[in-house]
C-alpha positions as CSV (number, residue, x, y, z in Angstrom):
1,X,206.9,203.4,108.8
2,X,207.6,201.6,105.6
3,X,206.4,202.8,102.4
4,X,203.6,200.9,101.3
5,X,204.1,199.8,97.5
6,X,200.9,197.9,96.9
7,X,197.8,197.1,98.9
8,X,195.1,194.3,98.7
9,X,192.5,192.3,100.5
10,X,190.9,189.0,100.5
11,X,187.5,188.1,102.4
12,X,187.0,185.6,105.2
13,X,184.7,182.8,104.7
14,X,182.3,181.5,107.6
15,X,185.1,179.0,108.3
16,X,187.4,182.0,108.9
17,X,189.0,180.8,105.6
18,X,190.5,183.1,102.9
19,X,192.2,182.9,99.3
20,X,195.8,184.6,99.2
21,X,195.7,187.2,96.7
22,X,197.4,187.1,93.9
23,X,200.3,189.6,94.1
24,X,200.8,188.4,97.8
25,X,201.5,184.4,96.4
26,X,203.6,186.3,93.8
27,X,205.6,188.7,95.9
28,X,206.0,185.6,98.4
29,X,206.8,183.0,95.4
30,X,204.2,181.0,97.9
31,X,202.5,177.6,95.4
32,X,200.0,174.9,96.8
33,X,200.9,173.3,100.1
34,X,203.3,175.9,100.8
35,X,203.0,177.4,104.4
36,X,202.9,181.2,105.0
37,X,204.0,182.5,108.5
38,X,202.4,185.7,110.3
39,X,204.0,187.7,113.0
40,X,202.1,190.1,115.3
41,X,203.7,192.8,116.4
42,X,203.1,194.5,119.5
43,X,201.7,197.7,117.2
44,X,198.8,195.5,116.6
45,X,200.1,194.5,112.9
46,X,200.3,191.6,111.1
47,X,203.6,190.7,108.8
48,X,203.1,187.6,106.7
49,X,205.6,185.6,105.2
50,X,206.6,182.7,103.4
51,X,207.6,180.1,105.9
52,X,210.3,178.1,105.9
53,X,211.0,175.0,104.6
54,X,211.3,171.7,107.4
55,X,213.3,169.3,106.3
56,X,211.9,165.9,106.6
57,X,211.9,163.8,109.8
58,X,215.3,161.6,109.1
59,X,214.2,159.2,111.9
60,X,210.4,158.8,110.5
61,X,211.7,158.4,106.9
62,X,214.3,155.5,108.5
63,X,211.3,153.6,110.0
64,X,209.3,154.0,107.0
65,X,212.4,152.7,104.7
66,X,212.3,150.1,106.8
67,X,209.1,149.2,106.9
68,X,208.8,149.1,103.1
69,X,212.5,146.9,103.0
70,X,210.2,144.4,105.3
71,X,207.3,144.0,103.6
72,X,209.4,143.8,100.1
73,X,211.2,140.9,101.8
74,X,208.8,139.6,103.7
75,X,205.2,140.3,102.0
76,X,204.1,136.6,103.8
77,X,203.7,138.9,106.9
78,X,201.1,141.4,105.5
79,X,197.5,140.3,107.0
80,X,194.1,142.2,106.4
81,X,193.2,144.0,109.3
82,X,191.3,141.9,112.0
83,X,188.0,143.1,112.2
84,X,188.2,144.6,116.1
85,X,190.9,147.0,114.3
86,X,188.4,148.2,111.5
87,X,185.3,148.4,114.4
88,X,187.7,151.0,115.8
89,X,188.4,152.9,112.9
90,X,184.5,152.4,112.3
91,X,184.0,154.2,115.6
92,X,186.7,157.1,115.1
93,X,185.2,157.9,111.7
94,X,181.7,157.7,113.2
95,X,180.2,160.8,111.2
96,X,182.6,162.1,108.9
97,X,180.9,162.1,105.2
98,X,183.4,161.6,102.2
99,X,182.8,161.6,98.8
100,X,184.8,159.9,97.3
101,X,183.6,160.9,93.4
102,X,183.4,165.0,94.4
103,X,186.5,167.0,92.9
104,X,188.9,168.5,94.9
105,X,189.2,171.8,95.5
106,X,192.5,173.6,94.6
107,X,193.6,174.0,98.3
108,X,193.3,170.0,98.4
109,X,195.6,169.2,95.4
């Protein structure tokens, strides 16, 4: 078994949320929005790493190129949404609370 150079914890939250520790962000060079990676192995332990970088969707950032060139050219095509389209949004939302003044927290930024 590997030598263990450094040890430390974090606690779970009720949401089964936690903070990364410190050294772990540092030793993983992890910043906001990165993703981390865990592995369980068959020994019941848990490896976490940094995970690795996608590369954007080349088809998805085509469409949405285009859809930007259209609307530059053609900005006589952009309508308000019709008011069946915002009754289903309305309904999809249905219960969700947002505050639109509250801060964000630092997981959000």
């Amino acid at each position: 078994m590997a030598q263990v150079a450094l040890e430390t914890e974090s606690t779970l939250t009720d949401r089964f949320q936690t903070t990364v520790p410190s050294p772990v962000r540092k030793a993983l060079h992890l910043g906001k929005k990165d993703k981390i990676k865990y592995t369980i192995q068959s020994d019941g332990s848990v490896v976490i790493s940094r995970a690795a970088v996608q590369e954007s969707d080349p088809v998805l950032g085509e469409f949405l190129s285009f859809i930007a060139r259209d609307m530059q050219a053609h900005p006589e095509r952009i309508e308000p949404l019709s008011a069946s389209v915002r009754e289903n949004v309305d309904v999809l939302i249905e219960g969700v609370e947002i505050d639109l003044d509250a801060p964000l927290l630092d997981e959000d930024e």
